[in-house]
C-alpha positions in Angstrom: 174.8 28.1 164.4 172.4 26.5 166.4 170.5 23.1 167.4 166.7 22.8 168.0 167.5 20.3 171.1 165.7 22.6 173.5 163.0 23.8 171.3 160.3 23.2 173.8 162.2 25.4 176.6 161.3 28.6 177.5 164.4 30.8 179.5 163.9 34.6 181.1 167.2 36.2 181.3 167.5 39.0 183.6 171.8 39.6 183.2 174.6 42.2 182.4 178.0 41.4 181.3 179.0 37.9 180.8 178.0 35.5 183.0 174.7 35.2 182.9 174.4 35.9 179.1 176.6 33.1 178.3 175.1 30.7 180.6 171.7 31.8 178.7 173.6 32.4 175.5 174.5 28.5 175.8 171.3 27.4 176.2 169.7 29.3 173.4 172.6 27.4 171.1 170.7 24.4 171.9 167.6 25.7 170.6 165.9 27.2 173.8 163.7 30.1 173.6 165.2 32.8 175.7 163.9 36.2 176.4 166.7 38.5 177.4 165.4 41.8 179.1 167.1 44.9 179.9 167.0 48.3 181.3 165.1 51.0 179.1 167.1 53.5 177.2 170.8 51.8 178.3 170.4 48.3 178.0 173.3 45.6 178.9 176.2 47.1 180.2 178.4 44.7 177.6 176.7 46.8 174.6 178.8 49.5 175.7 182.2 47.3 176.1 184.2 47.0 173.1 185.5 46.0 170.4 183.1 48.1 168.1 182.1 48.1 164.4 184.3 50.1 162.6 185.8 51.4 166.1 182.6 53.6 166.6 181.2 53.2 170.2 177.2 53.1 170.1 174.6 50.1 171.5 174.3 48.3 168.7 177.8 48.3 167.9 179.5 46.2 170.4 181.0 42.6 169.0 180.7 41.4 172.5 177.5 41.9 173.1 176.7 40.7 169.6 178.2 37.3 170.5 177.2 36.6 173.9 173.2 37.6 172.7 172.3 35.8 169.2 169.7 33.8 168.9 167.8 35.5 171.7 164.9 37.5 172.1 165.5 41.0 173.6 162.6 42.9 175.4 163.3 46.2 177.6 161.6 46.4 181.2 161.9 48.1 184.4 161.0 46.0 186.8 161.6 49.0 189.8 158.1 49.9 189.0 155.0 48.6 189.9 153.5 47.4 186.7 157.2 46.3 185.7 157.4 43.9 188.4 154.1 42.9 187.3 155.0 42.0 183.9 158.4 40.4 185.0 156.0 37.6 186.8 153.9 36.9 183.3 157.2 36.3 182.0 158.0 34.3 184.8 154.8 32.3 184.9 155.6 30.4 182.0 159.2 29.8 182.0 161.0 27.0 182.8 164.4 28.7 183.4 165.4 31.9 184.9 169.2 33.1 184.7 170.4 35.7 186.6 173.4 37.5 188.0 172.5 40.3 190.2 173.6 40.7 193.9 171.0 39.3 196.3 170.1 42.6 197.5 169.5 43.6 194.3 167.0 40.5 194.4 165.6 40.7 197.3 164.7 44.6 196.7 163.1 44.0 193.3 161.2 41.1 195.4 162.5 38.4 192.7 164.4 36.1 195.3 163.8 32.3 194.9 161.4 32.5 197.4 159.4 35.1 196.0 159.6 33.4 192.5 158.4 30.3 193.2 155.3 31.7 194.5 154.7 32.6 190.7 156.4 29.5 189.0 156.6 26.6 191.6 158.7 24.4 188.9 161.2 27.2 187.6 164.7 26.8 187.8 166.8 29.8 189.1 170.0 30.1 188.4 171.9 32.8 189.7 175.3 33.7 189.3 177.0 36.1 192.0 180.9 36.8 192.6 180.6 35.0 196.2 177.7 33.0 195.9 174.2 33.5 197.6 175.6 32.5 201.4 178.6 33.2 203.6 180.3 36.4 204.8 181.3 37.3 200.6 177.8 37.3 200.0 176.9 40.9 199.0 180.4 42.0 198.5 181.0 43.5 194.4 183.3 41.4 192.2 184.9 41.8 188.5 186.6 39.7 186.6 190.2 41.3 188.8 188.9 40.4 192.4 187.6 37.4 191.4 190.8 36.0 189.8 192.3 37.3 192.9 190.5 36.0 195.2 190.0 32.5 193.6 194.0 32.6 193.9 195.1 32.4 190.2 196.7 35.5 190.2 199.1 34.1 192.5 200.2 31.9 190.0 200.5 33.4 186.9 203.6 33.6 185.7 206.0 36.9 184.5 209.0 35.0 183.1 209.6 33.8 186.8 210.1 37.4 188.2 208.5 37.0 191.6 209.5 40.5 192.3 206.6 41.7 189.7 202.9 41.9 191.0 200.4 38.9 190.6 198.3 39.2 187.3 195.3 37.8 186.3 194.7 35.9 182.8 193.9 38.3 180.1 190.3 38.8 178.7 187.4 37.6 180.5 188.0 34.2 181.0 186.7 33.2 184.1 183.1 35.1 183.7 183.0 32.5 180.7 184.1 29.5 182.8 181.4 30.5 185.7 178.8 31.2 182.6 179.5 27.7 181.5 179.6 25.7 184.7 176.2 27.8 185.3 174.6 26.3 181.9 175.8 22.6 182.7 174.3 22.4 186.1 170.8 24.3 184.7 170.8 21.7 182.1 171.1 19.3 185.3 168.6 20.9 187.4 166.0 21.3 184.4 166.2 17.5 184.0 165.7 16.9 187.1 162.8 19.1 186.9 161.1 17.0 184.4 161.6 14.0 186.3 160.4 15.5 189.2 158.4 18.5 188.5 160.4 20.3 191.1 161.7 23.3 190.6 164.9 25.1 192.5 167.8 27.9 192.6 171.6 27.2 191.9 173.9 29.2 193.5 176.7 30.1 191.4 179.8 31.0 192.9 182.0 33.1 190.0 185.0 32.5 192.9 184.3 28.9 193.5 184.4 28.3 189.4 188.1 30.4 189.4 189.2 27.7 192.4 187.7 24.7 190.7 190.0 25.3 187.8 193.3 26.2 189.8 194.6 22.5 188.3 197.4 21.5 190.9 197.5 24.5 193.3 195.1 23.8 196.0 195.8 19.7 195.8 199.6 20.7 196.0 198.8 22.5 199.6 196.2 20.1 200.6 198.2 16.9 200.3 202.3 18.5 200.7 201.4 22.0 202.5 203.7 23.6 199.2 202.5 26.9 198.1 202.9 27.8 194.6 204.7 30.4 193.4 204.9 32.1 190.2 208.6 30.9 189.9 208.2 27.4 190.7 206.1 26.9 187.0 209.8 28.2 185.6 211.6 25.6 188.0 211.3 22.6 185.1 212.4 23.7 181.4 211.8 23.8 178.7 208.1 25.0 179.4 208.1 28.6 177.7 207.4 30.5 175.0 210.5 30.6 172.2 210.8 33.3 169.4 210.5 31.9 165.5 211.2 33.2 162.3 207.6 34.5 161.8 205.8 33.9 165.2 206.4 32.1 168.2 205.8 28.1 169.6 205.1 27.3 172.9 207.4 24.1 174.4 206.4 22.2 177.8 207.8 18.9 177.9 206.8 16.0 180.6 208.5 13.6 180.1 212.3 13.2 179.2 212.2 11.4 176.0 210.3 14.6 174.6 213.3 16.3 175.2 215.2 14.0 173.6 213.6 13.9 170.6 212.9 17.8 170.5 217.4 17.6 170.8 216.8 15.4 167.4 214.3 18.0 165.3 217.2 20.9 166.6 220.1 18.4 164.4 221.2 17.7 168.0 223.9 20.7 168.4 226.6 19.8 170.8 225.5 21.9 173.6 222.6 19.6 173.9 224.9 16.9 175.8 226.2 19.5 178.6 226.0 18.5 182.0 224.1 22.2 182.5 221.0 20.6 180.4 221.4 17.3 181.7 217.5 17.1 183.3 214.9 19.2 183.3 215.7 20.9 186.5 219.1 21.6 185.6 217.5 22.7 182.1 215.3 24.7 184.5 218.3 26.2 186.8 220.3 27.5 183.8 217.7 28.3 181.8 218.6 31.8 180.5 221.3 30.3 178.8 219.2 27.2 177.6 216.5 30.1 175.9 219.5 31.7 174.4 220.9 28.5 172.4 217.3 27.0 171.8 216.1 30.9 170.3 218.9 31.0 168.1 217.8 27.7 166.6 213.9 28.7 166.5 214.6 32.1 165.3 216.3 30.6 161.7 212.4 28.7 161.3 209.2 29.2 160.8 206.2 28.0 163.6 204.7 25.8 160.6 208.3 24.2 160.5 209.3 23.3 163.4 205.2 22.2 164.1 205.1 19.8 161.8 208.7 17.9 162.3 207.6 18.2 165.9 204.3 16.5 165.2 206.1 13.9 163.4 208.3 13.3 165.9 205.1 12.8 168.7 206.1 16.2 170.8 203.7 18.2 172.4 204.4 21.6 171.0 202.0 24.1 170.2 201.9 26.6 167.8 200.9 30.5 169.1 198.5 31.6 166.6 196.5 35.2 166.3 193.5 35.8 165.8 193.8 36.1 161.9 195.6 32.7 162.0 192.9 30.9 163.9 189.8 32.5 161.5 191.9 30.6 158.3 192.3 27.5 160.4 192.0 24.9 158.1 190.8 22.5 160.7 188.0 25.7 161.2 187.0 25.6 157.5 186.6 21.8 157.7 184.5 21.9 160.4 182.7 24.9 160.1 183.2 26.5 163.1 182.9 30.2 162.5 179.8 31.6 161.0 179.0 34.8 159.5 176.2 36.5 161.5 174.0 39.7 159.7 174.5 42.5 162.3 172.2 45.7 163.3 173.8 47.9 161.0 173.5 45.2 158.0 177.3 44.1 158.0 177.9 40.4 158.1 180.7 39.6 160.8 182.3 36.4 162.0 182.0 34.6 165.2 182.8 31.4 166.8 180.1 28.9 166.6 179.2 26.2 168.9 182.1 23.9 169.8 180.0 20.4 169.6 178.5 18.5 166.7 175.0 15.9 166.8 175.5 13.3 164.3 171.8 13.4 164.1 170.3 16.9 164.1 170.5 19.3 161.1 172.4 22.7 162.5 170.6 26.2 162.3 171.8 29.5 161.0 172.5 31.3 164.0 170.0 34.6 164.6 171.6 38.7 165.5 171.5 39.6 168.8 168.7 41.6 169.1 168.8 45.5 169.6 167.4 47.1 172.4 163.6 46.3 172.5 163.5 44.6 168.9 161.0 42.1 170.6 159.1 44.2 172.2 155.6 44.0 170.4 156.1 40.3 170.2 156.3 39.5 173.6 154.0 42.0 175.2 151.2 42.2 172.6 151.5 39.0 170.7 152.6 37.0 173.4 151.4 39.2 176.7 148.1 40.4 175.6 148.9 44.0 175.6 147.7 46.4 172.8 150.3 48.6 171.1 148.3 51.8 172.6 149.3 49.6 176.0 152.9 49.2 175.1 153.1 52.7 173.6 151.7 54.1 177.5 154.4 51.7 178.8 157.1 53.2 177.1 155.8 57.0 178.1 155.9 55.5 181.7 159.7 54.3 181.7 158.4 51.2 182.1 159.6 49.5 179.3 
């Protein structure tokens, strides 16, 4: 689904992966017109990243891609050539956003910096998206999802079951490309107001390592103000904050403040163990907790998640259920709100996404568009929109161009 709030703005994407396609992805949900383009013949290297349709690798068969690029257009060029570059500034002439996440050598080689943008489009906003930013020592160094985790120090952090003798892992999936793709689109929505206010145009720098810091929560203000270092044991050194087995799945319990506790005691039928001096506090609860998880399991494991939810809800405790994937698509709360929507893929198979996560009270929502395949908009942009003929676009094509 989609809103026509951005109907009048026109957005060149030049990305791979996830950053920069979400950040554009983002602003195409709001109803922008954005023109994604690719390399000839290969395309975006996420059309090659699973999960696939019907497990069968190919470039139109990757749900990723399919997500991060509806409602888009989708053009192949090469801008490494001369008329390619030449056709990358049309496309630049009239836009009023540009999203990006090559290196700035990359930039600089294909002569698309800032600088040599705004000689084309003096009001466009750039926003590029790098591991390391676009200054400092970092600057042209690689990054993936790994290094940057690394390096923005949350793999410090994350937690084994308190085993500080196992290696530092990151979070799993691709979370912080999305979390630099989204702080990308929030400050380009910032930047093109200030455009219109201004008619000024200008580059963010988007730091992928700077968005893993901003969202470290407590662990740089915990060294800043106290000098303490974090260490994967000391989220264990409270209890109970874990993960407990059920009868059919398992619940997740992290409780503050002691009266949780006390009340959590109550939903158990308050065994007798619950008044040892061993689980006195939560950080005795925390120092003996591998008997605490034993007695607290054996409980969990005679009931279900939706059980001991629900008299936990009751009861005001924060405790949260751990749901798969199939769990979350029948959400009820989902259904009510329409969240996921069935999108009409390349090879003519409906599949189900997530939707946008907001609602306007005021604006009718959109059926959400496929993400293109490689080159579907080809003829639109260079011919209808462009000028070119199709004898053009057909010499283009011969030419590796586009």
């Amino acid at each position: 689904m989609f809103y026509k709030v951005l109907d009048d703005v026109k957005v060149v994407e030049y990305g791979n992966f996830i950053s920069a396609p979400f950040c554009a992805k983002i602003l195409a949900d709001l109803g922008a017109e954005v023109i994604k383009i690719e390399a000839p013949n290969c395309g975006d290297i996420t059309r090659r990243q699973e999960p696939f349709l019907n497990d069968s690798p190919g470039i139109e068969s990757s749900g990723l891609f399919q997500y991060l690029n509806m409602n888009k257009f989708g053009i192949t060029l090469n801008p490494e050539t001369a008329t390619g570059k030449k056709i990358f500034g049309e496309l630049l002439k009239n836009a009023d956003i540009f999203v990006e996440n090559n290196s700035p050598k990359r930039m600089k080689e294909l002569t698309l910096t800032y600088k040599d943008i705004k000689k084309i489009n003096s009001r466009i906003v750039m926003t590029s998206i790098t591991p390391f930013g676009q200054t400092g020592p970092y600057r042209d160094y690689k990054g993936c999802e790994l290094i940057i985790a690394h390096m923005g120090g949350v793999g410090y952090v994350s937690t084994r079951e308190g085993n500080k003798n196992k290696e530092p892992i990151k979070y799993p999936a691709h979370l912080f490309n999305f979390q630099a793709g989204l702080s990308a689109a929030a400050a380009t929505m910032i930047a093109y107001y200030h455009q219109n206010m201004t008619g000024i145009g200008e580059q963010l720098d988007v730091s992928e390592q700077e968005s893993v810091i901003q969202n470290m929560n407590s662990a740089v203000a915990r060294y800043s103000y106290g000098k303490q270092i974090i260490a994967r044991t000391d989220i264990l050194d409270i209890a109970p904050a874990h993960i407990l087995p059920c009868k059919d799945g398992y619940i997740y319990v992290g409780f503050v403040e002691e009266s949780e506790w006390r009340r959590f005691v109550e939903v158990m039928g308050h065994p007798d163990w619950a008044d040892s001096e061993l689980f006195k506090d939560a950080w005795t609860r925390g120092r003996y907790w591998d008997a605490l998880k034993h007695l607290m399991s054996e409980w969990t494991m005679e009931h279900s998640v939706e059980e001991i939810y629900r008299r936990s809800q009751e009861k005001g405790i924060p405790l949260g259920a751990i749901r798969t994937a199939d769990q979350v698509l029948k959400d009820k709360q989902m259904a009510a709100r329409e969240f996921f929507v069935d999108v009409e893929n390349p090879q003519n198979t409906n599949l189900t996404y997530p939707g946008v996560p907001y609602r306007f009270s005021e604006i009718q929502r959109e059926s959400p568009l496929a993400a293109p395949f490689l080159g579907q908009h080809n003829e639109e942009i260079y011919c209808d929109r462009l000028g070119y003929t199709k004898s053009d676009l057909s010499k283009l094509e011969e030419a590796g161009v586009v």
